[in-house]
C-alpha positions in Angstrom: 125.6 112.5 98.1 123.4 109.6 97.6 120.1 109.7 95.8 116.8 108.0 93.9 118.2 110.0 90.6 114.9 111.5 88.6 116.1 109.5 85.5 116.1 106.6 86.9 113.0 106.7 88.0 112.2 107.6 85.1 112.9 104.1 83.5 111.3 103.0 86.7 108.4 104.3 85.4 108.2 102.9 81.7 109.8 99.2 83.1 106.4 99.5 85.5 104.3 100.2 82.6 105.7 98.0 80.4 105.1 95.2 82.6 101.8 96.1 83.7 100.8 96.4 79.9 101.5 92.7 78.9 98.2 90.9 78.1 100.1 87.7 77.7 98.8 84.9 79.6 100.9 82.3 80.7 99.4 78.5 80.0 99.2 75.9 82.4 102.5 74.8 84.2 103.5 72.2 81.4 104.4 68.5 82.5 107.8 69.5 81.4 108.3 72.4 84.1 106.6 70.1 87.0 109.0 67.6 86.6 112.5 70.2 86.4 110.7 72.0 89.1 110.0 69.6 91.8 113.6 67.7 91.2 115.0 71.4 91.7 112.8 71.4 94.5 114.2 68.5 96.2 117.9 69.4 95.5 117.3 72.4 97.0 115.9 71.2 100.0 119.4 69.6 100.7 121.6 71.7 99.0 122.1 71.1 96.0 123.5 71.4 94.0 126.8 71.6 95.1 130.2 69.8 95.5 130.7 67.4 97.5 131.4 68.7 101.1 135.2 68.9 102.1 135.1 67.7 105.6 137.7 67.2 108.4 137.4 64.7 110.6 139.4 67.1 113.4 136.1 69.2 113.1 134.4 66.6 115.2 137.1 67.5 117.9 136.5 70.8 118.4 134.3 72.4 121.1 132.5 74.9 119.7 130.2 77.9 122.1 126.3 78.0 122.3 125.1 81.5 121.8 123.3 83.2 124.8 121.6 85.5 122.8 118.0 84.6 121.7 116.9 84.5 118.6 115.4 87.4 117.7 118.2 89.4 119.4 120.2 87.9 117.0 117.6 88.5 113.7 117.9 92.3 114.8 121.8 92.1 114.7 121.6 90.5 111.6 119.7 92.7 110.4 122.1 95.8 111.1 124.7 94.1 109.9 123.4 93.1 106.7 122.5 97.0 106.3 125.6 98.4 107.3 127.2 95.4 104.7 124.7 96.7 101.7 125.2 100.3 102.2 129.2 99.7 102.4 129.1 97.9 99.4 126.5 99.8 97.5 128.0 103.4 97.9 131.1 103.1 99.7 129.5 104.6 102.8 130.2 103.1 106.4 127.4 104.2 108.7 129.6 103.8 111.4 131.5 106.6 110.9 130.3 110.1 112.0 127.5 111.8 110.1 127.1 108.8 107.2 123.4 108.6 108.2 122.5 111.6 106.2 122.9 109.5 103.1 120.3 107.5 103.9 117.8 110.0 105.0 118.3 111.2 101.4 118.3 108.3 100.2 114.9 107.4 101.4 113.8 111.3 101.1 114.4 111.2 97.6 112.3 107.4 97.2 109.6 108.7 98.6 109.9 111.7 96.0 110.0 109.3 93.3 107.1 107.1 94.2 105.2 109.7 95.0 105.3 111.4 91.7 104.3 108.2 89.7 100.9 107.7 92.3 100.7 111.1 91.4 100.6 110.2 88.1 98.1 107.5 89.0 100.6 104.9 87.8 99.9 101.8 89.9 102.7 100.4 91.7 101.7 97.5 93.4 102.0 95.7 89.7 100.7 92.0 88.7 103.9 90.5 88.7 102.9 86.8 88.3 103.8 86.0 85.7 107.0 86.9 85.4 107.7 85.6 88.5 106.4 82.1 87.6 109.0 82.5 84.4 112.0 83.2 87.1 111.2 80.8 88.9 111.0 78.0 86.2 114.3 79.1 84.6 116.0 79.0 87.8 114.1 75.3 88.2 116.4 74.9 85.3 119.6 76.0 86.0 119.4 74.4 89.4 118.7 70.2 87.0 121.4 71.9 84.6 124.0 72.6 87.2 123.0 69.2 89.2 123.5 67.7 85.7 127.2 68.4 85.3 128.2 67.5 89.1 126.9 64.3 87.9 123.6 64.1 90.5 121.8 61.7 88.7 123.8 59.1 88.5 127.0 59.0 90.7 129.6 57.5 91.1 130.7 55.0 93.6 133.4 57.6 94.9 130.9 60.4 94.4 128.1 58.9 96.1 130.4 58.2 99.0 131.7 61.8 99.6 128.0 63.0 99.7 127.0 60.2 102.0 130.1 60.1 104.1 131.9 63.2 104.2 135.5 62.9 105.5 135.3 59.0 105.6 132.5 59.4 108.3 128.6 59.1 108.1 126.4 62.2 107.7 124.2 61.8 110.6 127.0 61.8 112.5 128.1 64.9 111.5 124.6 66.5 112.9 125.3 67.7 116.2 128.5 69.7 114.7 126.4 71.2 112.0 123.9 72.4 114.3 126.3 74.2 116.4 128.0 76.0 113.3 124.1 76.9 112.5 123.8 78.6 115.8 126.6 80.3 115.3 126.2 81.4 112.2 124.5 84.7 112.7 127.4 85.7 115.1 129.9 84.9 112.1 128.1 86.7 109.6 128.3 89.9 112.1 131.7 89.8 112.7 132.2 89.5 109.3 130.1 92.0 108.2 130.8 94.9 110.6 134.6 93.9 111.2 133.6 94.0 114.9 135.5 91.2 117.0 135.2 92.9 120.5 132.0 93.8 122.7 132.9 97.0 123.6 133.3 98.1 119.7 129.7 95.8 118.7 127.5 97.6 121.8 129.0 100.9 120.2 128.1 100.0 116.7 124.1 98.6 117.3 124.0 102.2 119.4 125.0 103.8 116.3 122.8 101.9 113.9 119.6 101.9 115.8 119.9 105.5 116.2 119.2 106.1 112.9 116.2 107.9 111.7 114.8 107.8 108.4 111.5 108.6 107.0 108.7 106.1 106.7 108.5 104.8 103.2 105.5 106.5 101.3 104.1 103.2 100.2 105.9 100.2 101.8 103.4 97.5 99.9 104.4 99.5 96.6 108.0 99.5 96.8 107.8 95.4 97.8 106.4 94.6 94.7 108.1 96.7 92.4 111.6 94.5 94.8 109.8 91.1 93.3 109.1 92.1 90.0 112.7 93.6 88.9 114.0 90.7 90.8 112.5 88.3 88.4 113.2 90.3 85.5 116.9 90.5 86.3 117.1 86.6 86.5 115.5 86.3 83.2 118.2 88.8 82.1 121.0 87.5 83.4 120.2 84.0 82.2 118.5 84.5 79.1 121.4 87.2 78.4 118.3 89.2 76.6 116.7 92.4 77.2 113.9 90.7 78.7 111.3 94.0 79.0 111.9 94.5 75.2 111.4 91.1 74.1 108.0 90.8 75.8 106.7 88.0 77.9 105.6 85.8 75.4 109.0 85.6 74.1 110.9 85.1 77.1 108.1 81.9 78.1 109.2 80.2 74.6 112.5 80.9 75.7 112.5 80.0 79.0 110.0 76.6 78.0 113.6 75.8 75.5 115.8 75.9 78.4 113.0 73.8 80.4 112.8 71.3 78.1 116.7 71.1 77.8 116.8 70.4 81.8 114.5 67.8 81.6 116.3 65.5 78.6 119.2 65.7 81.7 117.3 64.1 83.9 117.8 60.3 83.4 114.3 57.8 84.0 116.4 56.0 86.8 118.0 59.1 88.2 119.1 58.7 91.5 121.2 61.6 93.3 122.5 61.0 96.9 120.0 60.6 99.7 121.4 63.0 102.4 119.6 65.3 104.4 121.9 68.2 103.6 124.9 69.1 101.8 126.6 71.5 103.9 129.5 72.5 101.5 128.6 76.2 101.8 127.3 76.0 105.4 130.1 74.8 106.6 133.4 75.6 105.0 136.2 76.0 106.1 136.7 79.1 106.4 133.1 79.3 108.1 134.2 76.3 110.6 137.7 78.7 111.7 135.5 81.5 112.2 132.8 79.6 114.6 136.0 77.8 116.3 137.8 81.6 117.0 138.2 83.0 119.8 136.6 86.3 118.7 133.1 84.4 118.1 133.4 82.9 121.7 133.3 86.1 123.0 130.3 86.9 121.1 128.8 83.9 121.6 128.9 84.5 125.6 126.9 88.4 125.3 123.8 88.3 126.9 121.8 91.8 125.6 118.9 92.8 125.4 118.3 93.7 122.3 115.3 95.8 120.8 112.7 93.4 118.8 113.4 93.9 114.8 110.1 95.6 114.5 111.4 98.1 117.0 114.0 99.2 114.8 111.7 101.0 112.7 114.9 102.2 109.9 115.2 99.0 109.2 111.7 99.4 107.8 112.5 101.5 105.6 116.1 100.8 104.5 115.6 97.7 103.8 113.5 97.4 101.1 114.9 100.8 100.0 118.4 99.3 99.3 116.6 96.0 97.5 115.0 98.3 95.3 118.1 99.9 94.6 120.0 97.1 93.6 116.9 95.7 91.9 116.4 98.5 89.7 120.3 98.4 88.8 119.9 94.6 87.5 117.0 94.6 86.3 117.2 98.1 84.1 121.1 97.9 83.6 121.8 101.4 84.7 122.3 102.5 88.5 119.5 103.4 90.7 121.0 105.6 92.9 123.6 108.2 91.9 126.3 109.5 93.9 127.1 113.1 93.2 124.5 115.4 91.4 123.6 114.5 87.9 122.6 117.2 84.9 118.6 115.9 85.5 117.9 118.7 87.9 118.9 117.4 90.8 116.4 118.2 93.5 117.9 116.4 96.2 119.1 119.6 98.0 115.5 121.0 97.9 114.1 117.4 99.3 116.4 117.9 102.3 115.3 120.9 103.5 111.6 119.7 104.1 112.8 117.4 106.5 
């Protein structure tokens, strides 16, 4: 039993009209949040912040395999592995096993009944989420300086600036050819990883599985996107801010979020200078991440040369997709789940859904 529960879509509904109702305008970005924001903006770019990379020289010895597949062979198996990853972790459900895929036609059956009812209702959908959005993104401007802060970015140590600029007692450029091939490889980790597949035989039998799933189109694909950014952006607030940011209102949440600004920006030192490296591949390449690409289960991956269908072939993906965001959006964001698991005492008309299939 998996389904869009009627309550909470409910909350769906007042969260949408609570945001669409704010007549709050948000100022002009303030020098302030320019500055926090385009030095987040640059640590980003390379990484940061995190620790320093812990590197091991052996690495350099190791011959690592160049995937045959192409590139959007391997977007489409990322793609099924990412769902059959959400779906396990969302409601227990592997949709490798027989009959699982009825969850998900419910799942998406009982969306559609959802968002249907509120156009119904002629509640607009496809919400003005800017400015929220703009808030998310200049808290998480923040946190990024704040976090840099206490790593000690801005002004490094000798030692520091050394294991940023020379991981493992050798330069980072020299590192490149190795991090490329652990970027190649990566999508072929993350599937292994994700489906617990290590054998060809077993992975051909699993993306027949997954593309064989049929669910129905989404009722308003555009609609259900924007509803995914706008809880996304209220969940960071919440999460940071620790506040229930629909209740407080917008222009309470930009005074708070301008404090914490403000605060990120006194951390920034006039002569800050963090390390000059073109990436900091601590999470990229750990090394638990490096064992994986140098096993011999990726090399047999790595040497499959399918054909597989386009990702805009696999037309559940479509639909699961941003079904499963809004899910977990709507979770976050309006602290009670999205999706219940067994039937609930709100007239449950999941049953009834099913049979117009």
């Amino acid at each position: 039993m998996v389904c869009f529960c009627k309550q909470s879509a409910e909350s769906l509904q007042l969260a949408v009209r609570a945001m669409a109702s704010e007549n709050f305008t948000l100022s002009a970005q303030s020098a302030a949040s320019l500055r926090v924001t385009a030095v987040a903006n640059w640590l980003a770019a390379r990484g940061l912040p995190q620790a320093p990379w812990s590197a091991d020289p052996a690495w350099l010895e190791l011959v690592l395999p160049s995937p045959k597949l192409s590139l959007s062979a391997m977007a489409t198996l990322s793609a099924m592995a990412q769902l059959h990853a959400q779906v396990k972790l969302a409601f227990n459900i592997d949709l490798l096993a027989a009959g699982s895929a009825t969850a998900l036609v419910r799942l998406v059956a009982t969306l559609n009944a959802r968002l249907s009812a509120m156009l119904s209702a002629s509640i607009d959908l496809n919400i003005d989420a800017s400015a929220w959005l703009t808030l998310a993104a200049e808290l998480d401007a923040a946190v990024s300086v704040t976090a840099a802060a206490s790593l000690n970015l801005f002004a490094p140590s000798p030692s520091l600036l050394s294991a940023y600029l020379a991981p493992g007692g050798i330069e980072l450029s020299l590192w490149a050819p190795f991090l490329d091939a652990i970027a190649a490889l990566s999508p072929l980790i993350a599937l292994r990883l994700q489906l617990g597949i290590a054998d060809s035989v077993s992975l051909a039998a699993a993306i027949r599985t997954l593309n064989a799933i049929e669910v129905p189109v989404l009722v308003d694909l555009s609609a259900t996107l924007s509803l995914v950014a706008a809880l996304s952006a209220v969940a960071r607030l919440q999460a940071t801010l620790g506040v229930n940011v629909l209740e407080a209102g917008l222009a309470s949440i930009s005074a708070m979020v301008a404090l914490r600004v403000e605060a990120a920006l006194a951390l920034i030192p006039p002569s800050a200078s963090p390390p000059r490296i073109s990436i900091c591949p601590t999470l990229v390449a750990s090394p638990s991440v490096v064992a994986a690409a140098a096993s011999a289960e990726i090399a047999l991956l790595a040497d499959l040369d399918w054909k597989v269908p386009d990702l805009s072939a696999v037309a559940s993906l479509g639909s699961l997709l941003p079904a499963l965001s809004l899910s977990a959006q709507m979770s976050a964001a309006l602290t009670m789940p999205a999706v219940m698991l067994k039937p609930c005492a709100s007239g449950c008309d999941a049953a009834s859904l099913m049979r117009l299939l």
